[in-house]
Residue frames as a rotation matrix with the C-alpha (Angstrom) as fourth column:
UNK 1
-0.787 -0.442 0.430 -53.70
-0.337 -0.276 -0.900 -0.17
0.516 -0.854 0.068 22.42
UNK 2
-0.018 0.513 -0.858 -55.53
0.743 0.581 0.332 -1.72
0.669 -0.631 -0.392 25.33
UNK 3
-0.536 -0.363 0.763 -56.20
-0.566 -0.516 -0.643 -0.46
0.627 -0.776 0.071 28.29
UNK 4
-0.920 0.093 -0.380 -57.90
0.324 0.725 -0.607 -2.06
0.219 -0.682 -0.698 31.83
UNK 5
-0.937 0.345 -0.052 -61.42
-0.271 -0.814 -0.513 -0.21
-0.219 -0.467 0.857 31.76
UNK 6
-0.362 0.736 0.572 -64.49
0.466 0.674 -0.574 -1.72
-0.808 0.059 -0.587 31.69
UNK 7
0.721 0.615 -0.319 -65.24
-0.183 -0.275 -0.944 0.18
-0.668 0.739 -0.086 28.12
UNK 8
0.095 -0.789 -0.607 -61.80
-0.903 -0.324 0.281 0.07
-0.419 0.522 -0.743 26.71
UNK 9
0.838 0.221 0.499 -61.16
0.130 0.807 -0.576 -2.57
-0.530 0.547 0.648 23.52
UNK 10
-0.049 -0.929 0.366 -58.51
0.341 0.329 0.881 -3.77
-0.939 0.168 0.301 22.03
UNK 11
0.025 0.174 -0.985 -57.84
-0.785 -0.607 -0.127 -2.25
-0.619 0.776 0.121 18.51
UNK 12
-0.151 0.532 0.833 -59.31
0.370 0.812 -0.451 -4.70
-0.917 0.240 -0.320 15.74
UNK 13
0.236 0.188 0.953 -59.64
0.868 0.401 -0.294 -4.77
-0.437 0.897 -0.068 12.19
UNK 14
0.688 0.034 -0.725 -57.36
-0.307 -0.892 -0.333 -2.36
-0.658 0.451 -0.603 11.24
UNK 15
0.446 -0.462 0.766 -55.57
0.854 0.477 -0.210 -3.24
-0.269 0.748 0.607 7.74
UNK 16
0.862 -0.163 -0.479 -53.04
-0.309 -0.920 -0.243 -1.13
-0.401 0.358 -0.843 6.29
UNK 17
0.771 -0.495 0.401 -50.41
0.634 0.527 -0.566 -1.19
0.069 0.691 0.720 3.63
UNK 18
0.789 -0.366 -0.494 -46.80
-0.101 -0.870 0.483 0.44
-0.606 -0.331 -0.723 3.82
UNK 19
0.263 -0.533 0.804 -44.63
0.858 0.511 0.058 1.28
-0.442 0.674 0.592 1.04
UNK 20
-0.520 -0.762 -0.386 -42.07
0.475 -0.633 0.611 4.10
-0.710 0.134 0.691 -0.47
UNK 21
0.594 0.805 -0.002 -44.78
0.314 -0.234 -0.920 6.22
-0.741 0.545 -0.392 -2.90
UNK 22
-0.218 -0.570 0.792 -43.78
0.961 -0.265 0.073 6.80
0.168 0.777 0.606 -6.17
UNK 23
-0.685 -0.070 -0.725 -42.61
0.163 -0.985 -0.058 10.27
-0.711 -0.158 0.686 -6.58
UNK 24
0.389 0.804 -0.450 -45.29
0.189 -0.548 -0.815 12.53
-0.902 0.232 -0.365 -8.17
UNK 25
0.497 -0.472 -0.728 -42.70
-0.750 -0.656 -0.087 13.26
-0.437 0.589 -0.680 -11.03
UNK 26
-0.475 -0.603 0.641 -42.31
-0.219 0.787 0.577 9.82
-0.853 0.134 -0.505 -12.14
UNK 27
-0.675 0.129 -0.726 -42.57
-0.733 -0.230 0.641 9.58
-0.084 0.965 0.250 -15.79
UNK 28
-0.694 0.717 -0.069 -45.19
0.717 0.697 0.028 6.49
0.068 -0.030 -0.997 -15.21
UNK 29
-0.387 0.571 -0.724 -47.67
0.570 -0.470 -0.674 9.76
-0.725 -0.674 -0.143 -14.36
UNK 30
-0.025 0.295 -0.955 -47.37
-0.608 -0.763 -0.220 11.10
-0.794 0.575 0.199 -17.77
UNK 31
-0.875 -0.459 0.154 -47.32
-0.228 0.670 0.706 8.46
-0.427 0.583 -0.691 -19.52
UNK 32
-0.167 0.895 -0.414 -50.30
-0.968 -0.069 0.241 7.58
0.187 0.440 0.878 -22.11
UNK 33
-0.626 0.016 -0.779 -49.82
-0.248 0.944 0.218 3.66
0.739 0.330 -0.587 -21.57
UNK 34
0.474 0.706 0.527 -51.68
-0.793 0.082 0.603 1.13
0.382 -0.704 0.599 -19.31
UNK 35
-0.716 -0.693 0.081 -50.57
-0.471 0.394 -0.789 -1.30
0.515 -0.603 -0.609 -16.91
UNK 36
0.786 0.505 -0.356 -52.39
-0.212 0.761 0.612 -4.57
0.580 -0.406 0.706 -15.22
UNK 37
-0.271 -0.636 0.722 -51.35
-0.755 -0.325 -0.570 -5.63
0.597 -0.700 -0.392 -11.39
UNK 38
0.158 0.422 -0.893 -51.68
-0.120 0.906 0.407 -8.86
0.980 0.043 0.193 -10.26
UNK 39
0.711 0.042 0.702 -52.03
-0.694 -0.117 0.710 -9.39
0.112 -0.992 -0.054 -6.13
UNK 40
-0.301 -0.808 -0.507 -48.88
-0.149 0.565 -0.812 -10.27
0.942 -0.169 -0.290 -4.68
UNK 41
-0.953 -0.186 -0.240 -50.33
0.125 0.479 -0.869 -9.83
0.276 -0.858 -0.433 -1.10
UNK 42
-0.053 0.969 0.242 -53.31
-0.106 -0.246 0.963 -9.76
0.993 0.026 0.115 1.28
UNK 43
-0.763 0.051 0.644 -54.41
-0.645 -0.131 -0.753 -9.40
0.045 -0.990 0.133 4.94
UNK 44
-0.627 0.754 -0.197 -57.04
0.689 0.654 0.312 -12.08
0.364 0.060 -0.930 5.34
UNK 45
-0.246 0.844 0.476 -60.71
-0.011 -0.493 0.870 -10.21
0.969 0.208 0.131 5.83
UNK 46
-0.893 0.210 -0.397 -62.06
0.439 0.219 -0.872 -9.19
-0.096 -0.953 -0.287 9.10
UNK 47
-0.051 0.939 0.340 -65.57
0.289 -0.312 0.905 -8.49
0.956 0.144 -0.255 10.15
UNK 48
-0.574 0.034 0.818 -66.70
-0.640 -0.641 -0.423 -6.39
0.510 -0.767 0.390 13.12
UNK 49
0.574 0.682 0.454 -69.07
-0.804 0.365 0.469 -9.19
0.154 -0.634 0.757 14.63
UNK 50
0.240 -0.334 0.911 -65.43
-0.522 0.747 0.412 -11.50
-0.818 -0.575 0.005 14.75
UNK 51
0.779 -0.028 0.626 -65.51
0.426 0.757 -0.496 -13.19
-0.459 0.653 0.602 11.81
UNK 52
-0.241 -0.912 -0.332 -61.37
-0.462 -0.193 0.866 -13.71
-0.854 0.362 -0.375 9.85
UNK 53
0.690 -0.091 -0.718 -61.39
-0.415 0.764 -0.495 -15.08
0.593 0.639 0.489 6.05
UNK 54
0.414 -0.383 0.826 -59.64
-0.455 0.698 0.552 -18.31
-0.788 -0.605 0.115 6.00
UNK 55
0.643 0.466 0.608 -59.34
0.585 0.215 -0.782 -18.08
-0.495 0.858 -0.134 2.10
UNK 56
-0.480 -0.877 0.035 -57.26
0.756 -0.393 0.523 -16.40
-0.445 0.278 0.852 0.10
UNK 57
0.326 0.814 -0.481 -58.14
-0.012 -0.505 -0.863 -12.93
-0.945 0.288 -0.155 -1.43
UNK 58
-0.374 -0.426 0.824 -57.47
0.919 -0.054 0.390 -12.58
-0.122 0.903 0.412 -5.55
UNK 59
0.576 0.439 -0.690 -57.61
0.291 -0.899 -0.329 -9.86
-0.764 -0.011 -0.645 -7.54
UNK 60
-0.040 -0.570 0.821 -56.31
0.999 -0.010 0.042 -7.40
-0.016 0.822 0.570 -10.25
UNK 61
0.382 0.483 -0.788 -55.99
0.186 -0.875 -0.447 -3.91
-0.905 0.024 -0.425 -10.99
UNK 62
-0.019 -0.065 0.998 -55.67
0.995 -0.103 0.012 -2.37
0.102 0.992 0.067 -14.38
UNK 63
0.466 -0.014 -0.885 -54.73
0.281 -0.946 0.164 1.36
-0.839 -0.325 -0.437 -14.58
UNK 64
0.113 -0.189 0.975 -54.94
0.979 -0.149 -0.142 3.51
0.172 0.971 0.168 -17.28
UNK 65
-0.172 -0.662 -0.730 -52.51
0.878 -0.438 0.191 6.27
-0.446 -0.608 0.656 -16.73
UNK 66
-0.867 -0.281 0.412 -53.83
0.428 -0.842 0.328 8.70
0.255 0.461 0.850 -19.40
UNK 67
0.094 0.986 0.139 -57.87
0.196 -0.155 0.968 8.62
0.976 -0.064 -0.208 -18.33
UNK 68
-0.462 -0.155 0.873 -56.51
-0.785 -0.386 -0.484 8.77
0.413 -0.909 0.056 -14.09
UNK 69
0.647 0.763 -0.013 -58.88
-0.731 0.624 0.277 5.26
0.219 -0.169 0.961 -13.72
UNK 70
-0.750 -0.555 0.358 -58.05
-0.658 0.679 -0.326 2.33
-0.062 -0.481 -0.875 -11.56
UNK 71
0.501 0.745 -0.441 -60.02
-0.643 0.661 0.386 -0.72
0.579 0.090 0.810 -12.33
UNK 72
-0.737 -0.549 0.395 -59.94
-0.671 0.518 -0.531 -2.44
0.087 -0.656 -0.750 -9.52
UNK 73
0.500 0.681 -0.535 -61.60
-0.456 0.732 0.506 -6.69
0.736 -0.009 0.677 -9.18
UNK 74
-0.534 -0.557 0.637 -61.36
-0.800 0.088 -0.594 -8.24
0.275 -0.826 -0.492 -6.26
UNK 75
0.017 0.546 -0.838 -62.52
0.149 0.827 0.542 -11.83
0.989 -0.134 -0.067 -4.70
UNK 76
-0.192 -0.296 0.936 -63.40
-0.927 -0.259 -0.272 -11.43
0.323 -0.919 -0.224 -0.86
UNK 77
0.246 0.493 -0.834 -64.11
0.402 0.732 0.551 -14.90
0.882 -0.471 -0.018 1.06
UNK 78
-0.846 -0.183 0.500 -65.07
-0.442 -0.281 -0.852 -14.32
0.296 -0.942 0.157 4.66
UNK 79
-0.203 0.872 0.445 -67.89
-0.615 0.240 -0.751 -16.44
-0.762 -0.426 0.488 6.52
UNK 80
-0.478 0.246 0.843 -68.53
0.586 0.804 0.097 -18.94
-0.654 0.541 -0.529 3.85
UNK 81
0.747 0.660 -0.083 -69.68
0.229 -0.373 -0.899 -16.16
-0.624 0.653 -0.430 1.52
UNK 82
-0.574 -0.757 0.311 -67.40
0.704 -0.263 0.660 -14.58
-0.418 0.598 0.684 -1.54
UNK 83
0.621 0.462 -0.634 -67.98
0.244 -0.882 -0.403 -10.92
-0.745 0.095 -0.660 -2.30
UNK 84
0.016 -0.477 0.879 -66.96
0.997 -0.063 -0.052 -9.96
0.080 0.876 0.475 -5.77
UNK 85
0.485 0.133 -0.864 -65.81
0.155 -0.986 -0.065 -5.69
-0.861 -0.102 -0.499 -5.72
UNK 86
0.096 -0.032 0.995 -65.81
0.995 -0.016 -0.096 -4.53
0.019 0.999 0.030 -9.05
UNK 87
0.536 0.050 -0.843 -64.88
0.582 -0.745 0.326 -0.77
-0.611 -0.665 -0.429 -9.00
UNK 88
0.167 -0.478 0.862 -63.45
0.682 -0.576 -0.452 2.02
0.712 0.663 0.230 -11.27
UNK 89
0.707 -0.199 -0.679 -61.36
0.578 -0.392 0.716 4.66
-0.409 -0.898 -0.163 -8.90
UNK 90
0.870 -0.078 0.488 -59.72
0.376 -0.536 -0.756 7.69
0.320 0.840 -0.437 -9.68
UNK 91
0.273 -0.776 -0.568 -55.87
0.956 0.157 0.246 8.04
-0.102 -0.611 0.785 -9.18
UNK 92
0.875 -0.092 0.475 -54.28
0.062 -0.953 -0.298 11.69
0.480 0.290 -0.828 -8.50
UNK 93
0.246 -0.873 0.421 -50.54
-0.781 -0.436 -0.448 12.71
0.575 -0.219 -0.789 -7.75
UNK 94
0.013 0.877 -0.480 -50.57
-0.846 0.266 0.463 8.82
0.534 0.400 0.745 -6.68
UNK 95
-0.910 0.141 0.389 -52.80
-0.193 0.686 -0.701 7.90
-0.366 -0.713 -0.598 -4.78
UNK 96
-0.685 0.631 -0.363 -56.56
-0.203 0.313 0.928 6.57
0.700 0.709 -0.086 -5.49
UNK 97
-0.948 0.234 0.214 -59.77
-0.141 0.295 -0.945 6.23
-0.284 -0.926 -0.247 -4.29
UNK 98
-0.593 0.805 -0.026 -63.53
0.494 0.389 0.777 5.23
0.636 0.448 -0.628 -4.94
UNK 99
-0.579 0.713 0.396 -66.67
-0.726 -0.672 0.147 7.24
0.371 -0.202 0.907 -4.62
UNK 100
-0.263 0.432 0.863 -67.86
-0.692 0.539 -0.481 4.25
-0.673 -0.723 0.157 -3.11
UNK 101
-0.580 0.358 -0.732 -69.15
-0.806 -0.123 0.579 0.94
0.117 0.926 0.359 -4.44
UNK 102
0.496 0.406 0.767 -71.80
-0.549 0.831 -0.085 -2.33
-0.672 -0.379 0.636 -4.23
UNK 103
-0.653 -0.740 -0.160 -70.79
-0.757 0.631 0.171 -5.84
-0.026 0.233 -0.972 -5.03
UNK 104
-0.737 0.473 -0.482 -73.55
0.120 0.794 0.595 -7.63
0.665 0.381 -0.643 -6.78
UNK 105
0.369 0.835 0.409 -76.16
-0.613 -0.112 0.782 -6.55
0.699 -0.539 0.470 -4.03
UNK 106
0.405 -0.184 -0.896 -73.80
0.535 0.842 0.069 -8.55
0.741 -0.508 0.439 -1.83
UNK 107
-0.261 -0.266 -0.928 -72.59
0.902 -0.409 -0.136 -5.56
-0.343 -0.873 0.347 -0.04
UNK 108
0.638 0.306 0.706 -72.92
0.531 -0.839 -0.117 -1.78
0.557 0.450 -0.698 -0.01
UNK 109
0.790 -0.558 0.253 -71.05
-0.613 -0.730 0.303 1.66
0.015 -0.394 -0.919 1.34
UNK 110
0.605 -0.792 0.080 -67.95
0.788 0.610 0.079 -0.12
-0.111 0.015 0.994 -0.18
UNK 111
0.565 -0.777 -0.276 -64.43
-0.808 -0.589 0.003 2.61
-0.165 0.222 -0.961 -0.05
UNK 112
0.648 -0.751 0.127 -61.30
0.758 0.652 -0.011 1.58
-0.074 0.104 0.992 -1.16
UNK 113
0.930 -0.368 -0.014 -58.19
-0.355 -0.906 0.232 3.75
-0.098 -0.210 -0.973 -0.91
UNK 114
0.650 -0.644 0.404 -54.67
0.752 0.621 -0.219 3.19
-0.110 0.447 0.888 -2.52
UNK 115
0.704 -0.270 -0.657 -51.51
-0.342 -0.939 0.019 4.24
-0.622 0.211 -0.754 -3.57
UNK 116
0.878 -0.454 -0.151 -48.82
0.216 0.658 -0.721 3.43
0.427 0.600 0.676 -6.21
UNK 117
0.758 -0.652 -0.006 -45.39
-0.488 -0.573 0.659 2.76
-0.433 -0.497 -0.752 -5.02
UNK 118
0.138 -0.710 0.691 -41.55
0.734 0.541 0.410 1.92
-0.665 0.450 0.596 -6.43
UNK 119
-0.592 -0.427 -0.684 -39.89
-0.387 -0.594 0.706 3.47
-0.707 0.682 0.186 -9.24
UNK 120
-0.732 0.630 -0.259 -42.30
-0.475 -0.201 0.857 3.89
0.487 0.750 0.447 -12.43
UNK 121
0.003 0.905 0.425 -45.53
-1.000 -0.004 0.015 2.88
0.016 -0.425 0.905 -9.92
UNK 122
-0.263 0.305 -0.915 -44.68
-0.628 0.666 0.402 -0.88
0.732 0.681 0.016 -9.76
UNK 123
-0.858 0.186 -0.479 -46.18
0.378 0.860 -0.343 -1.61
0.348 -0.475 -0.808 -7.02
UNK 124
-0.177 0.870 0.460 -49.91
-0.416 -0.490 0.766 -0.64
0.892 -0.056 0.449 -5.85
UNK 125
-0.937 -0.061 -0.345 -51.38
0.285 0.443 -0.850 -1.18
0.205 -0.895 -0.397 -2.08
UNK 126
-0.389 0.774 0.500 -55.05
-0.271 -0.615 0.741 -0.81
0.880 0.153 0.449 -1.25
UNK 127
-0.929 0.371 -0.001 -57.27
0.063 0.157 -0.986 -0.95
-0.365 -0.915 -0.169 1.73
UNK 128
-0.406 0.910 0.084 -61.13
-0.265 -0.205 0.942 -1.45
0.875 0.360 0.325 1.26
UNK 129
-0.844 0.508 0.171 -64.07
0.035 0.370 -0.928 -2.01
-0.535 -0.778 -0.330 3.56
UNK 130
-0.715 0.686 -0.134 -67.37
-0.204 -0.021 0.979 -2.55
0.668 0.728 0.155 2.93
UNK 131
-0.181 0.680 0.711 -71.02
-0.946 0.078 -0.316 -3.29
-0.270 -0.729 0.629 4.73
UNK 132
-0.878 0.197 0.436 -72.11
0.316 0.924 0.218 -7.10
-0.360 0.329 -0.873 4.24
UNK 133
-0.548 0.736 -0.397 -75.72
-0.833 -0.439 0.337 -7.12
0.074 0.515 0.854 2.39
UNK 134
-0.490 0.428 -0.760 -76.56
-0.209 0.789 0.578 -11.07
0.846 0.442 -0.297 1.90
UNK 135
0.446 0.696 0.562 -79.90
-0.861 0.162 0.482 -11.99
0.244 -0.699 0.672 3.33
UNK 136
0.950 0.279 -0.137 -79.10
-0.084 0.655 0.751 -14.26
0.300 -0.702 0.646 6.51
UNK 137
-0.265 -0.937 -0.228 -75.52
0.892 -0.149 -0.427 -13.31
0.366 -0.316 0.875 7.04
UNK 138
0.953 0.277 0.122 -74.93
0.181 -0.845 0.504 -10.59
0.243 -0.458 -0.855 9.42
UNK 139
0.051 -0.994 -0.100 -70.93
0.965 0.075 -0.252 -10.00
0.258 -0.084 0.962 8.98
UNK 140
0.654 0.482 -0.583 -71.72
0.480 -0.860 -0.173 -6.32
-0.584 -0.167 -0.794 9.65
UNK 141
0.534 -0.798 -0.278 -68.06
-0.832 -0.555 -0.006 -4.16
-0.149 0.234 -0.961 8.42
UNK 142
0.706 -0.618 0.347 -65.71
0.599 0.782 0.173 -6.45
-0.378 0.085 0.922 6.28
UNK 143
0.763 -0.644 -0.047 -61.92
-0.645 -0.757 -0.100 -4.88
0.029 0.106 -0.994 5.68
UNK 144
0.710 -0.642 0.291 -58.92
0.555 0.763 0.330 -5.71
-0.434 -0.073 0.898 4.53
UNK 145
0.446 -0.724 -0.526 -55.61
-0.774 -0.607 0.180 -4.83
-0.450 0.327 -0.831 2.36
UNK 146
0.553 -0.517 0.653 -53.73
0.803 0.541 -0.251 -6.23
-0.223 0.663 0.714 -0.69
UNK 147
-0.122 -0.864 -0.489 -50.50
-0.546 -0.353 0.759 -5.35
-0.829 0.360 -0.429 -2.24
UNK 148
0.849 0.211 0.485 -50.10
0.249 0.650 -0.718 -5.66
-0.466 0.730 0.499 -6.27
UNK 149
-0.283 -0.916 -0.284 -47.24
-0.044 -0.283 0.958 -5.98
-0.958 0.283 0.040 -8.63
UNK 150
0.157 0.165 -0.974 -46.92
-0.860 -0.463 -0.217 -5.00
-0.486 0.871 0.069 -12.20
């Protein structure tokens, strides 16, 4: 929303994924197996000082269903850099999130936040953000969203 006031901004870099959550009582929840997700989508990266990727994002997630762990790898390109987010996140009645992680000293105060949706979890959606880090770049808050499929 906008508005006409000399403080009032337009709403900006918000990413967000929507999709039917698997029910809590889907046998994928008890299940001892694992399961690898390969990015089907992605919002292209924003930064708070302006800056859009122009790149594609990649990624993967791996999710072992008896330990609750999301391994989650990600490529970011934004500004002529590429942040790599490397992350283990813990999924519960599912959804997921990270106590927070860096990316190679290339960023820091990274979240990420997910959930798993479809019938037996086959599809996964995350949001992440992070702080840039790399000396002479000043991207300040980068954010985005991907969507993976089994």
């Amino acid at each position: 929303l906008t508005g006409d006031g000399p403080g009032d901004q337009a709403l900006k870099d918000i990413h967000y994924v929507v999709g039917k959550p698997t029910p809590t009582n889907d046998p994928v929840f008890s299940s001892s197996g694992t399961s690898t997700y390969n990015m089907l989508g992605f919002t292209m990266p924003t930064s708070t000082t302006g800056v859009v990727g122009t790149q594609a994002v990649t990624g993967q997630l791996s999710v072992n269903f008896s330990t609750y762990q999301v391994g989650v790898n990600m490529t970011v390109p934004i500004g002529g850099k590429t942040y790599i987010i490397t992350d283990t996140a813990i999924w519960s009645y599912g959804a997921f999130n990270s106590g927070g992680f860096i990316c190679g000293g290339a960023c820091t105060n990274g979240q990420l936040t997910g959930f798993f949706a479809g019938t037996g979890a086959s599809h996964a959606g995350l949001t992440y953000q992070f702080l840039d880090n790399l000396p002479g770049t000043d991207l300040g808050t980068i954010s985005g969203a991907a969507v993976f499929k089994k």
